[in-house]
C-alpha positions in Angstrom: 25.7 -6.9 -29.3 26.2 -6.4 -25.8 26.8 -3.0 -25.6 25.7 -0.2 -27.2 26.4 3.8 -27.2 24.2 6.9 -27.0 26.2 10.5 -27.7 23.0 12.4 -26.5 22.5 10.8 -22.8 24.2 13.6 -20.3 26.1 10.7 -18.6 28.8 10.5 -21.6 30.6 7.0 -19.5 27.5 5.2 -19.3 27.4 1.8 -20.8 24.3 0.9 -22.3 23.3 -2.9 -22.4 20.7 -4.8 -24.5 19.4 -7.0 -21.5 17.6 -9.0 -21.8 17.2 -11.0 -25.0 14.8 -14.1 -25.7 16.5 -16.0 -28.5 14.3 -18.0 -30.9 15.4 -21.3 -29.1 13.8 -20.1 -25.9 17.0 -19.6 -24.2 17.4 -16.2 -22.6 20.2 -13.6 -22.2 20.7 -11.4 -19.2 22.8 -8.6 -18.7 24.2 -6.4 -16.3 26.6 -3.3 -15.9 28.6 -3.3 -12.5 32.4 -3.1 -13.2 33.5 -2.7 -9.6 30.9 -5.2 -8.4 32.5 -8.3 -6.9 29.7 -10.9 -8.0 26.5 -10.3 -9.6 23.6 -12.9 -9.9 20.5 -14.0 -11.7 17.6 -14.2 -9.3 14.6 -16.0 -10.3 11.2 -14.7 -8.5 8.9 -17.1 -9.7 8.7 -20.1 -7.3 6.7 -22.3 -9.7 9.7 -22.3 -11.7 12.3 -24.0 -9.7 15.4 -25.0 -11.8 14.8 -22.8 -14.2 15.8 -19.3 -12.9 16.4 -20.0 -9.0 17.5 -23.3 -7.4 19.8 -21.3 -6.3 20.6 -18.0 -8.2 23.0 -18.6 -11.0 25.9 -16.2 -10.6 26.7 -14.3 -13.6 30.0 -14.0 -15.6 31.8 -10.9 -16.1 32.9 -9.6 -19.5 35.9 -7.1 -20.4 34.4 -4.1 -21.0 32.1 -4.6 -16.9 29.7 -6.0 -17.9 27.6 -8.9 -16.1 26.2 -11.8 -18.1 24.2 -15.0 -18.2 22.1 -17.3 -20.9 19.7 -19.7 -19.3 17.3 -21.6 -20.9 15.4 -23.4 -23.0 12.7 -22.2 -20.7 9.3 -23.3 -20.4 6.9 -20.6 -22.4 5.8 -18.4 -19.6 6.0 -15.2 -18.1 8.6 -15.0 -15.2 9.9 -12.1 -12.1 13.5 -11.7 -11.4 16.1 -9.7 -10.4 19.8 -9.1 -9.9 21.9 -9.7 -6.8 24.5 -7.5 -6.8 26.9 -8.1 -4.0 24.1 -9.7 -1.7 21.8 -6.3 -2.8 18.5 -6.7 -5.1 18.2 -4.6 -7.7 16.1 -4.3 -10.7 17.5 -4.6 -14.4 17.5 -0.9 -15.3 17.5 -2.2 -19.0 14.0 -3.8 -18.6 11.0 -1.2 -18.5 8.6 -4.0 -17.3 9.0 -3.3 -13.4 6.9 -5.1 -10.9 4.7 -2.8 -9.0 5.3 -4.3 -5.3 5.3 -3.1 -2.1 8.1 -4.7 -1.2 9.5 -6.9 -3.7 11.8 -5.8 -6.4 11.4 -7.6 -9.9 11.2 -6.9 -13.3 9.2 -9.5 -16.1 10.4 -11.6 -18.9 7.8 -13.3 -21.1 9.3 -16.4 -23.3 6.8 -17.1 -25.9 5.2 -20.6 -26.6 4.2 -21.8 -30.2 0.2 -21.0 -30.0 -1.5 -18.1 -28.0 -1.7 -18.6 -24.1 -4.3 -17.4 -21.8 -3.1 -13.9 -21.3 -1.6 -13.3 -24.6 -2.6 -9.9 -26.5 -4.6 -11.3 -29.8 -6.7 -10.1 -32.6 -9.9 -9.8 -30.4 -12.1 -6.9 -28.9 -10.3 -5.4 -25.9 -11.7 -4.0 -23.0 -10.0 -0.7 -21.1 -8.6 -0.7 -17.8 -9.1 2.9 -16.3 -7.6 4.1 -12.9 -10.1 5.9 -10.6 -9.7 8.0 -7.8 -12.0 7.7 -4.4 -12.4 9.2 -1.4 -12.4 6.2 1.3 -14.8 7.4 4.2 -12.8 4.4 6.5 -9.5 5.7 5.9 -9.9 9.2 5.5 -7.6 9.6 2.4 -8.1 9.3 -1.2 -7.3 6.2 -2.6 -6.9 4.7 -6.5 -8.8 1.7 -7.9 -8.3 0.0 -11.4 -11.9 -0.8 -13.2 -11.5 -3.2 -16.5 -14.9 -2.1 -18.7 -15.5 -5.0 -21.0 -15.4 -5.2 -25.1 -18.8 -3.0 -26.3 -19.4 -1.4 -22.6 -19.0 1.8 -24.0 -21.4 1.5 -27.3 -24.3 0.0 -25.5 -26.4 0.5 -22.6 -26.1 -2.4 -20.7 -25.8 -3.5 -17.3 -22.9 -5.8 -16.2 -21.7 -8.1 -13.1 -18.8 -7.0 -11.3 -15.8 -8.9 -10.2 -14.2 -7.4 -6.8 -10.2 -8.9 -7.7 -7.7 -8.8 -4.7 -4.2 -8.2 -5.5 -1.7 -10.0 -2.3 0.0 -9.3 0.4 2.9 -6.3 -0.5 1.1 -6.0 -4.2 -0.7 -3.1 -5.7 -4.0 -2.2 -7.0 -2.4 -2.7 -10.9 -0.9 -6.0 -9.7 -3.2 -7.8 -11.9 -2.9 -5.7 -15.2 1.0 -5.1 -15.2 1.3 -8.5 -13.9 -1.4 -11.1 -13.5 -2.7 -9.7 -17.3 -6.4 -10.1 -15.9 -7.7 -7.6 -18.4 -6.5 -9.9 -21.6 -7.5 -13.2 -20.0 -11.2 -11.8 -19.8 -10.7 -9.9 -23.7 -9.9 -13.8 -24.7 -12.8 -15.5 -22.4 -15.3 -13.3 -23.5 -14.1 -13.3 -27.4 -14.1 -16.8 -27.5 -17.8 -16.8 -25.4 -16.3 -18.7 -22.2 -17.0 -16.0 -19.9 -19.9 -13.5 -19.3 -18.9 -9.7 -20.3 -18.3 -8.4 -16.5 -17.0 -5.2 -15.3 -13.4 -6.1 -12.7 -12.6 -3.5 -9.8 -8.8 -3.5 -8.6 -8.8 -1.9 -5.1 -5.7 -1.4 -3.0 -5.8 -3.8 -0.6 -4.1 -2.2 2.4 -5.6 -0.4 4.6 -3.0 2.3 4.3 -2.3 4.7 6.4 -3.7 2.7 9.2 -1.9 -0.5 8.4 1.6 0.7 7.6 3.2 -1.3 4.9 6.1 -2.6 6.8 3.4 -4.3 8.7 2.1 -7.9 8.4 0.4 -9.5 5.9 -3.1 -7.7 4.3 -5.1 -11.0 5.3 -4.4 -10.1 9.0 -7.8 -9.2 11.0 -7.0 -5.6 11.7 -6.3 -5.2 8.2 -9.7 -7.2 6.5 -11.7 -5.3 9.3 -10.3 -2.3 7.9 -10.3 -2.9 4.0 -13.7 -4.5 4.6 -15.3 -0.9 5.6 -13.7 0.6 2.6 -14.8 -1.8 0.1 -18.4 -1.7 1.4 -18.8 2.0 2.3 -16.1 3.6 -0.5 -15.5 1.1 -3.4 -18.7 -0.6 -4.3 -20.7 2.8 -4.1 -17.9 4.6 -5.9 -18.9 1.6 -8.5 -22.3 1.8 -8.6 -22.5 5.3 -9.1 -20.7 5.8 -11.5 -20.7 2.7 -14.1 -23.7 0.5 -15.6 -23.9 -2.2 -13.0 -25.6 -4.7 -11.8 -26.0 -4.3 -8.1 -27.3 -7.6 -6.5 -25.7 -10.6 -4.6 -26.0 -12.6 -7.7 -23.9 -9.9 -9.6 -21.1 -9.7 -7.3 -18.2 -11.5 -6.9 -15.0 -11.3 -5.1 -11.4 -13.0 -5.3 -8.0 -12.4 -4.5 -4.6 -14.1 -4.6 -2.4 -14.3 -1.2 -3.4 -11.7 0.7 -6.5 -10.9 -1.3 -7.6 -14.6 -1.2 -7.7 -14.2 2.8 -9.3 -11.2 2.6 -12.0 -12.6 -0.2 -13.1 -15.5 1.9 -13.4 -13.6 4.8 -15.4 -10.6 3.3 -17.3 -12.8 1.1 -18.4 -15.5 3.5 -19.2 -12.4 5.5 -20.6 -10.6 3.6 -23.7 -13.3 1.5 -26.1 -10.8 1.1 -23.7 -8.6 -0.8 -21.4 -11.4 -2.7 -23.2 -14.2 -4.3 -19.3 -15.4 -6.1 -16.4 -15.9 -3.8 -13.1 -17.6 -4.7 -9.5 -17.5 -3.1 -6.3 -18.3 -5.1 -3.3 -19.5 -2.6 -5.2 -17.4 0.1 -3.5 -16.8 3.3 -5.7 -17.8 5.9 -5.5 -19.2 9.5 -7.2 -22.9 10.8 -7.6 -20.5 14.1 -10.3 -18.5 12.2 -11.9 -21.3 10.5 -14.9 -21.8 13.0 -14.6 -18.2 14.8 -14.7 -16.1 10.8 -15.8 -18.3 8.7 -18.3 -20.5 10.8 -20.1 -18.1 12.5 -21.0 -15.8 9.2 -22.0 -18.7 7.2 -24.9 -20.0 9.4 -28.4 -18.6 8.6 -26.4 -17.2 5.6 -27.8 -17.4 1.9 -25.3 -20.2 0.2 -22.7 -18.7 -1.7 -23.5 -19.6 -5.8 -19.3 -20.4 -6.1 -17.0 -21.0 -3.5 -14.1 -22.1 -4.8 -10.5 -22.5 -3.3 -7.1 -23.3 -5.3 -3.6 -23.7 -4.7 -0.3 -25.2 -5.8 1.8 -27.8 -3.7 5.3 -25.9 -4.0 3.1 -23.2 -2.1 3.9 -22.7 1.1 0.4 -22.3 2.5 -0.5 -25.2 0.7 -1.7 -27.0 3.9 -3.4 -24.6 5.3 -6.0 -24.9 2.2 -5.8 -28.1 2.2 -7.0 -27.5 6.3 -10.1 -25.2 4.6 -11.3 -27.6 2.1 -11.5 -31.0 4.6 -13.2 -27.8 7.0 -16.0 -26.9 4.3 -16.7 -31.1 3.9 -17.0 -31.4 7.7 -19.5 -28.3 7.4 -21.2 -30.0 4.2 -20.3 -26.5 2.7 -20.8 -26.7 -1.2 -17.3 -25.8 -2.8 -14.6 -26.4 -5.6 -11.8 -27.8 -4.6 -9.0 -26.7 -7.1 -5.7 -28.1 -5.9 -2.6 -28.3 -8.4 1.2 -27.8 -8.7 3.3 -24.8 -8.6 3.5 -22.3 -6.8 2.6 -19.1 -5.2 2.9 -17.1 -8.0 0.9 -15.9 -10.8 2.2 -19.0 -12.8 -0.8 -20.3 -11.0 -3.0 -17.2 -10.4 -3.2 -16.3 -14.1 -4.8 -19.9 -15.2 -6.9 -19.8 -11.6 -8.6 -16.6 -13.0 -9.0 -18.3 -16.1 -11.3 -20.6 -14.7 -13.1 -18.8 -11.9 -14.2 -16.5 -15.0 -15.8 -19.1 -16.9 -18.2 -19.9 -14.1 -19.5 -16.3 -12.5 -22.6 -15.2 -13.3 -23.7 -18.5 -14.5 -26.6 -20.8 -13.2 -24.8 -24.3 -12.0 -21.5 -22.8 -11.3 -21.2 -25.3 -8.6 
Protein backbone atom coordinates (compact mmCIF):
# COMPACT_ATOMS: atom_id res chain seq x y z
CA UNK A 1 0.00 0.00 0.00
CA UNK A 2 1.36 3.19 -0.95
CA UNK A 3 -0.44 5.33 1.06
CA UNK A 4 -1.69 5.27 4.26
CA UNK A 5 -3.99 7.67 6.72
CA UNK A 6 -3.55 8.99 10.26
CA UNK A 7 -6.94 10.84 11.77
CA UNK A 8 -4.86 11.99 14.80
CA UNK A 9 -1.77 13.93 12.93
CA UNK A 10 -2.87 17.93 13.19
CA UNK A 11 -2.12 18.25 9.40
CA UNK A 12 -5.59 16.42 8.38
CA UNK A 13 -4.26 16.68 4.10
CA UNK A 14 -1.18 15.00 4.74
CA UNK A 15 -0.44 11.96 2.82
CA UNK A 16 1.42 9.45 4.55
CA UNK A 17 3.71 7.02 2.49
CA UNK A 18 5.28 3.64 3.37
CA UNK A 19 8.84 4.43 1.73
CA UNK A 20 10.84 2.72 1.48
CA UNK A 21 10.26 -1.07 1.28
CA UNK A 22 12.97 -3.96 0.73
CA UNK A 23 11.06 -6.71 -0.91
CA UNK A 24 12.26 -10.38 -0.30
CA UNK A 25 13.81 -10.43 -3.85
CA UNK A 26 16.15 -7.64 -2.84
CA UNK A 27 14.53 -5.10 -5.06
CA UNK A 28 13.68 -1.92 -3.27
CA UNK A 29 10.71 0.50 -3.36
CA UNK A 30 11.09 4.26 -2.92
CA UNK A 31 8.54 6.77 -2.39
CA UNK A 32 7.88 10.24 -2.35
CA UNK A 33 4.97 12.92 -1.77
CA UNK A 34 5.37 16.05 -3.97
CA UNK A 35 2.15 16.62 -6.08
CA UNK A 36 3.13 20.05 -7.42
CA UNK A 37 6.73 18.98 -7.96
CA UNK A 38 7.74 18.87 -11.62
CA UNK A 39 10.26 15.76 -11.42
CA UNK A 40 11.51 14.06 -8.50
CA UNK A 41 14.52 11.60 -8.51
CA UNK A 42 16.27 8.73 -6.80
CA UNK A 43 19.81 9.80 -5.72
CA UNK A 44 22.18 7.27 -4.85
CA UNK A 45 25.07 8.41 -2.24
CA UNK A 46 27.12 5.58 -2.14
CA UNK A 47 29.87 5.80 -4.91
CA UNK A 48 30.97 2.17 -4.61
CA UNK A 49 27.70 1.35 -5.84
CA UNK A 50 27.64 2.72 -9.32
CA UNK A 51 24.69 1.34 -11.41
CA UNK A 52 22.85 0.47 -8.78
CA UNK A 53 21.32 3.63 -7.30
CA UNK A 54 23.27 6.60 -9.24
CA UNK A 55 24.76 6.37 -12.78
CA UNK A 56 22.88 8.90 -13.14
CA UNK A 57 19.81 9.38 -10.71
CA UNK A 58 16.81 7.50 -11.86
CA UNK A 59 13.92 9.81 -12.10
CA UNK A 60 10.87 8.77 -10.38
CA UNK A 61 7.24 8.17 -11.69
CA UNK A 62 4.40 9.89 -10.48
CA UNK A 63 1.16 8.24 -9.24
CA UNK A 64 -2.52 9.64 -9.11
CA UNK A 65 -3.00 10.43 -5.86
CA UNK A 66 1.01 12.79 -5.87
CA UNK A 67 2.84 10.61 -5.08
CA UNK A 68 6.55 9.90 -6.39
CA UNK A 69 7.76 6.37 -6.99
CA UNK A 70 10.55 4.05 -7.97
CA UNK A 71 11.59 0.12 -7.57
CA UNK A 72 15.22 -0.58 -8.20
CA UNK A 73 17.01 -3.55 -7.61
CA UNK A 74 18.00 -6.77 -7.11
CA UNK A 75 20.68 -4.94 -5.14
CA UNK A 76 23.75 -6.19 -3.96
CA UNK A 77 23.31 -6.93 0.09
CA UNK A 78 24.65 -3.85 1.60
CA UNK A 79 23.91 -0.84 3.40
CA UNK A 80 23.44 2.30 1.05
CA UNK A 81 22.97 6.72 1.44
CA UNK A 82 20.57 8.36 -0.77
CA UNK A 83 18.38 10.97 -1.30
CA UNK A 84 15.63 12.73 -3.32
CA UNK A 85 16.07 15.35 -5.90
CA UNK A 86 13.22 17.25 -6.01
CA UNK A 87 13.27 19.82 -8.79
CA UNK A 88 17.16 19.98 -8.77
CA UNK A 89 16.81 20.36 -4.55
CA UNK A 90 18.16 17.48 -2.11
CA UNK A 91 16.07 16.48 0.26
CA UNK A 92 15.87 13.68 2.74
CA UNK A 93 12.98 10.93 2.69
CA UNK A 94 10.92 12.25 5.54
CA UNK A 95 9.45 8.61 5.70
CA UNK A 96 12.95 7.09 6.68
CA UNK A 97 14.05 7.83 10.36
CA UNK A 98 17.64 6.66 9.56
CA UNK A 99 19.10 10.15 8.69
CA UNK A 100 22.77 10.63 8.01
CA UNK A 101 24.44 12.85 10.53
CA UNK A 102 26.59 15.12 8.02
CA UNK A 103 27.74 18.32 8.02
CA UNK A 104 26.97 18.90 4.84
CA UNK A 105 25.52 16.09 3.09
CA UNK A 106 21.97 15.15 3.13
CA UNK A 107 21.06 11.25 3.11
CA UNK A 108 19.16 8.92 4.70
CA UNK A 109 20.19 4.75 4.85
CA UNK A 110 18.75 1.65 3.43
CA UNK A 111 20.18 -1.71 4.46
CA UNK A 112 19.24 -4.74 1.83
CA UNK A 113 19.99 -7.84 3.70
CA UNK A 114 22.23 -10.76 2.36
CA UNK A 115 21.54 -14.55 3.21
CA UNK A 116 24.26 -14.99 6.28
CA UNK A 117 25.33 -12.31 8.82
CA UNK A 118 27.74 -9.48 7.54
CA UNK A 119 30.32 -7.69 9.39
CA UNK A 120 28.22 -5.05 10.96
CA UNK A 121 25.16 -6.95 11.38
CA UNK A 122 23.42 -6.91 14.99
CA UNK A 123 23.65 -10.84 16.15
CA UNK A 124 23.18 -12.91 19.22
CA UNK A 125 26.54 -11.90 20.88
CA UNK A 126 27.69 -9.67 23.82
CA UNK A 127 27.37 -5.98 22.93
CA UNK A 128 29.31 -3.32 24.06
CA UNK A 129 27.73 0.45 24.78
CA UNK A 130 28.43 3.50 22.95
CA UNK A 131 28.04 6.45 25.41
CA UNK A 132 28.28 10.29 24.43
CA UNK A 133 30.58 12.36 26.63
CA UNK A 134 30.85 15.86 27.10
CA UNK A 135 34.50 17.76 27.43
CA UNK A 136 35.70 20.93 27.89
CA UNK A 137 38.49 21.40 25.01
CA UNK A 138 41.25 23.78 26.53
CA UNK A 139 42.31 24.45 22.49
CA UNK A 140 39.05 25.55 21.45
CA UNK A 141 37.60 27.03 24.31
CA UNK A 142 34.11 25.36 24.06
CA UNK A 143 32.68 22.25 25.13
CA UNK A 144 32.65 19.62 22.79
CA UNK A 145 30.97 15.87 22.61
CA UNK A 146 32.87 12.65 22.04
CA UNK A 147 31.37 8.95 21.52
CA UNK A 148 33.36 6.20 23.71
CA UNK A 149 32.30 2.34 22.67
CA UNK A 150 33.15 0.33 26.19
CA UNK A 151 33.55 -3.27 25.16
CA UNK A 152 31.38 -6.58 26.09
CA UNK A 153 32.33 -7.23 30.21
CA UNK A 154 33.99 -3.57 30.67
CA UNK A 155 31.58 -2.89 33.07
CA UNK A 156 31.75 -6.27 35.33
CA UNK A 157 35.41 -6.43 35.57
CA UNK A 158 38.33 -4.43 36.49
CA UNK A 159 40.36 -4.46 33.69
CA UNK A 160 42.43 -2.27 31.74
CA UNK A 161 41.90 -1.84 27.87
CA UNK A 162 43.62 -0.28 24.62
CA UNK A 163 42.04 2.51 23.11
CA UNK A 164 41.29 3.17 19.54
CA UNK A 165 41.31 7.09 18.65
CA UNK A 166 38.59 6.58 15.23
CA UNK A 167 38.28 9.72 12.91
CA UNK A 168 35.07 10.35 11.32
CA UNK A 169 35.79 12.53 7.51
CA UNK A 170 35.63 15.51 6.21
CA UNK A 171 31.79 17.21 6.82
CA UNK A 172 30.96 13.97 9.18
CA UNK A 173 30.25 13.85 12.85
CA UNK A 174 31.51 12.42 15.95
CA UNK A 175 28.43 9.48 15.67
CA UNK A 176 29.45 9.03 11.97
CA UNK A 177 30.69 5.74 12.77
CA UNK A 178 27.86 4.25 15.06
CA UNK A 179 24.76 5.67 12.96
CA UNK A 180 26.68 4.90 9.96
CA UNK A 181 30.01 3.06 9.75
CA UNK A 182 28.29 0.52 12.67
CA UNK A 183 31.91 0.40 14.28
CA UNK A 184 30.44 -0.53 17.61
CA UNK A 185 28.84 -4.03 16.03
CA UNK A 186 31.83 -4.84 13.91
CA UNK A 187 34.07 -4.86 17.17
CA UNK A 188 30.76 -6.80 19.34
CA UNK A 189 31.38 -9.53 16.32
CA UNK A 190 35.37 -9.36 16.27
CA UNK A 191 35.68 -9.68 19.78
CA UNK A 192 32.69 -12.50 20.09
CA UNK A 193 34.19 -14.46 17.57
CA UNK A 194 37.98 -13.85 19.39
CA UNK A 195 39.44 -11.87 16.09
CA UNK A 196 40.01 -8.83 17.92
CA UNK A 197 41.37 -7.70 21.38
CA UNK A 198 38.43 -6.18 23.73
CA UNK A 199 39.48 -2.24 23.20
CA UNK A 200 37.81 0.80 24.34
CA UNK A 201 36.99 3.24 20.70
CA UNK A 202 36.85 7.23 21.21
CA UNK A 203 34.72 9.17 18.54
CA UNK A 204 35.90 12.86 18.67
CA UNK A 205 34.56 15.59 16.51
CA UNK A 206 36.97 16.16 14.11
CA UNK A 207 36.71 19.90 13.32
CA UNK A 208 38.10 22.21 14.96
CA UNK A 209 34.87 24.15 15.38
CA UNK A 210 34.50 27.31 16.10
CA UNK A 211 37.89 28.06 14.67
CA UNK A 212 37.53 26.13 11.47
CA UNK A 213 34.01 27.11 10.31
CA UNK A 214 32.27 24.29 8.69
CA UNK A 215 31.76 25.91 5.34
CA UNK A 216 35.46 25.78 5.26
CA UNK A 217 37.80 23.26 3.58
CA UNK A 218 38.43 19.85 4.25
CA UNK A 219 39.28 18.63 8.19
CA UNK A 220 42.71 17.13 6.90
CA UNK A 221 43.80 20.75 6.00
CA UNK A 222 46.97 21.92 8.23
CA UNK A 223 45.24 24.70 10.08
CA UNK A 224 42.61 22.28 10.95
CA UNK A 225 45.06 18.97 12.15
CA UNK A 226 47.19 21.66 13.96
CA UNK A 227 44.11 22.61 15.64
CA UNK A 228 42.35 19.12 16.32
CA UNK A 229 45.80 17.85 17.21
CA UNK A 230 45.93 20.21 20.51
CA UNK A 231 42.51 19.03 21.33
CA UNK A 232 42.96 15.46 21.07
CA UNK A 233 46.31 15.57 23.02
CA UNK A 234 45.52 18.19 25.72
CA UNK A 235 41.35 17.56 25.96
CA UNK A 236 40.40 14.07 24.55
CA UNK A 237 42.97 11.53 25.68
CA UNK A 238 43.07 13.02 29.27
CA UNK A 239 39.32 13.32 29.36
CA UNK A 240 39.93 9.37 28.54
CA UNK A 241 42.25 8.47 30.89
CA UNK A 242 40.61 9.96 33.61
CA UNK A 243 37.85 8.79 33.57
CA UNK A 244 37.80 5.05 32.06
CA UNK A 245 40.09 1.89 32.84
CA UNK A 246 42.79 2.39 30.22
CA UNK A 247 45.77 1.49 29.19
CA UNK A 248 47.83 4.58 28.69
CA UNK A 249 51.09 3.73 26.69
CA UNK A 250 52.15 4.03 23.01
CA UNK A 251 51.59 0.44 22.58
CA UNK A 252 47.91 0.95 23.74
CA UNK A 253 47.06 3.62 21.50
CA UNK A 254 45.93 3.69 18.24
CA UNK A 255 44.43 6.08 15.86
CA UNK A 256 42.52 5.92 12.37
CA UNK A 257 40.21 7.81 10.43
CA UNK A 258 38.40 7.72 7.12
CA UNK A 259 38.72 10.88 4.59
CA UNK A 260 39.31 13.57 6.51
CA UNK A 261 40.12 11.57 9.70
CA UNK A 262 42.62 9.36 7.61
CA UNK A 263 44.62 12.70 6.92
CA UNK A 264 44.42 13.84 10.14
CA UNK A 265 45.44 10.07 11.61
CA UNK A 266 48.65 9.92 9.61
CA UNK A 267 49.54 13.16 10.38
CA UNK A 268 48.95 13.07 14.14
CA UNK A 269 50.10 9.61 14.48
CA UNK A 270 53.32 9.74 12.52
CA UNK A 271 53.69 12.83 14.64
CA UNK A 272 52.87 11.92 17.46
CA UNK A 273 55.15 7.94 18.01
CA UNK A 274 55.66 8.37 21.50
CA UNK A 275 51.95 8.66 22.09
CA UNK A 276 50.42 6.28 19.13
CA UNK A 277 52.06 2.96 18.71
CA UNK A 278 48.75 1.93 15.90
CA UNK A 279 48.20 4.22 13.05
CA UNK A 280 45.95 3.45 9.95
CA UNK A 281 44.25 5.76 7.27
CA UNK A 282 41.15 4.57 5.26
CA UNK A 283 40.80 6.66 1.75
CA UNK A 284 42.73 9.53 3.77
CA UNK A 285 42.99 12.82 2.26
CA UNK A 286 46.35 13.76 2.16
CA UNK A 287 48.81 15.90 -0.02
CA UNK A 288 52.30 14.52 -2.00
CA UNK A 289 53.34 18.36 -0.89
CA UNK A 290 53.45 17.22 2.82
CA UNK A 291 54.88 13.87 2.29
CA UNK A 292 58.62 14.82 3.10
CA UNK A 293 57.78 18.25 4.97
CA UNK A 294 54.85 16.26 7.73
CA UNK A 295 55.47 13.00 7.38
CA UNK A 296 59.34 12.80 6.79
CA UNK A 297 60.54 15.06 9.22
CA UNK A 298 58.41 13.49 12.34
CA UNK A 299 59.38 9.99 11.47
CA UNK A 300 63.16 10.28 11.72
CA UNK A 301 64.66 9.45 15.14
CA UNK A 302 60.98 8.34 15.80
CA UNK A 303 60.12 4.99 17.57
CA UNK A 304 58.60 2.71 14.41
CA UNK A 305 55.08 2.69 14.45
CA UNK A 306 53.81 -1.26 15.47
CA UNK A 307 50.95 -0.80 12.34
CA UNK A 308 50.96 1.55 9.64
CA UNK A 309 48.59 0.69 7.40
CA UNK A 310 46.98 2.58 4.38
CA UNK A 311 43.81 1.45 2.25
CA UNK A 312 41.66 2.68 -0.43
CA UNK A 313 39.38 1.79 -3.29
CA UNK A 314 40.13 2.62 -7.08
CA UNK A 315 36.60 4.31 -7.86
CA UNK A 316 38.08 6.78 -5.08
CA UNK A 317 38.95 9.82 -6.13
CA UNK A 318 42.10 10.18 -3.98
CA UNK A 319 43.06 6.97 -5.02
CA UNK A 320 46.41 8.23 -6.44
CA UNK A 321 47.30 10.16 -4.06
CA UNK A 322 47.65 6.93 -1.74
CA UNK A 323 48.88 5.16 -4.20
CA UNK A 324 51.73 8.47 -4.12
CA UNK A 325 52.06 7.51 -0.03
CA UNK A 326 52.61 3.91 -0.28
CA UNK A 327 55.58 4.01 -3.28
CA UNK A 328 56.72 7.18 -0.54
CA UNK A 329 56.91 4.87 2.58
CA UNK A 330 59.01 2.05 0.14
CA UNK A 331 61.40 4.81 -0.94
CA UNK A 332 61.76 5.57 2.87
CA UNK A 333 62.00 1.68 3.64
CA UNK A 334 59.01 2.56 6.04
CA UNK A 335 57.37 -0.67 7.29
CA UNK A 336 53.58 -0.53 6.17
CA UNK A 337 50.40 -2.37 4.85
CA UNK A 338 49.46 -1.69 1.78
CA UNK A 339 45.65 -2.35 1.49
CA UNK A 340 44.52 -1.23 -1.98
CA UNK A 341 40.95 -2.53 -3.36
CA UNK A 342 37.92 -1.48 -5.33
CA UNK A 343 35.07 0.79 -4.46
CA UNK A 344 34.82 3.66 -3.35
CA UNK A 345 35.01 6.44 -0.93
CA UNK A 346 32.46 5.36 1.09
CA UNK A 347 31.80 3.24 4.06
CA UNK A 348 31.17 0.34 1.52
CA UNK A 349 34.90 0.25 1.99
CA UNK A 350 35.43 1.85 5.46
CA UNK A 351 33.24 -0.67 7.26
CA UNK A 352 35.33 -3.88 6.04
CA UNK A 353 38.73 -1.54 6.39
CA UNK A 354 37.81 -1.37 10.17
CA UNK A 355 37.17 -4.85 10.09
CA UNK A 356 40.61 -5.62 9.53
CA UNK A 357 42.66 -2.95 11.13
CA UNK A 358 40.87 -4.39 14.36
CA UNK A 359 42.09 -7.73 14.06
CA UNK A 360 45.69 -6.63 14.18
CA UNK A 361 45.88 -3.72 17.17
CA UNK A 362 47.29 -4.61 20.17
CA UNK A 363 48.83 -7.66 18.83
CA UNK A 364 52.65 -8.57 18.62
CA UNK A 365 53.50 -9.03 14.66
CA UNK A 366 50.77 -6.85 13.38
CA UNK A 367 53.10 -5.97 10.72
Amino acid sequence: MATVSDPTNFSRDRTYVVSLVVHPDRTVTFRFVAPDAGEVQLHGLSSSARGTFIDPPKRMSQTDDGVWEITVGPVTPNIYRYNFLVDGAAVNDPNNSEVSQNERTLGNFVEVPGDSPVIYEIVDVPHGNVTMRWYMSSTLGVTRRVFVYTPPGYQDSDDRYPVLYLLHGTGGSEANWTVEGRANFILDNLIADGAALPMVVVMPYGRAYPQISRESGSIGFRENIELFEGDLLNSVIPEIEGNYRVLNDRDNRAIAGLSGGGGQSLAIGLGNLEVFGWIAGFSAAIRESEFDRVYGARLSGAPAPNLLWVGCGDLDHLYDVNRALLKWLEGKGVDHIAHLTGGGHDFQNWRPYLHDVAQRLFRPAAR
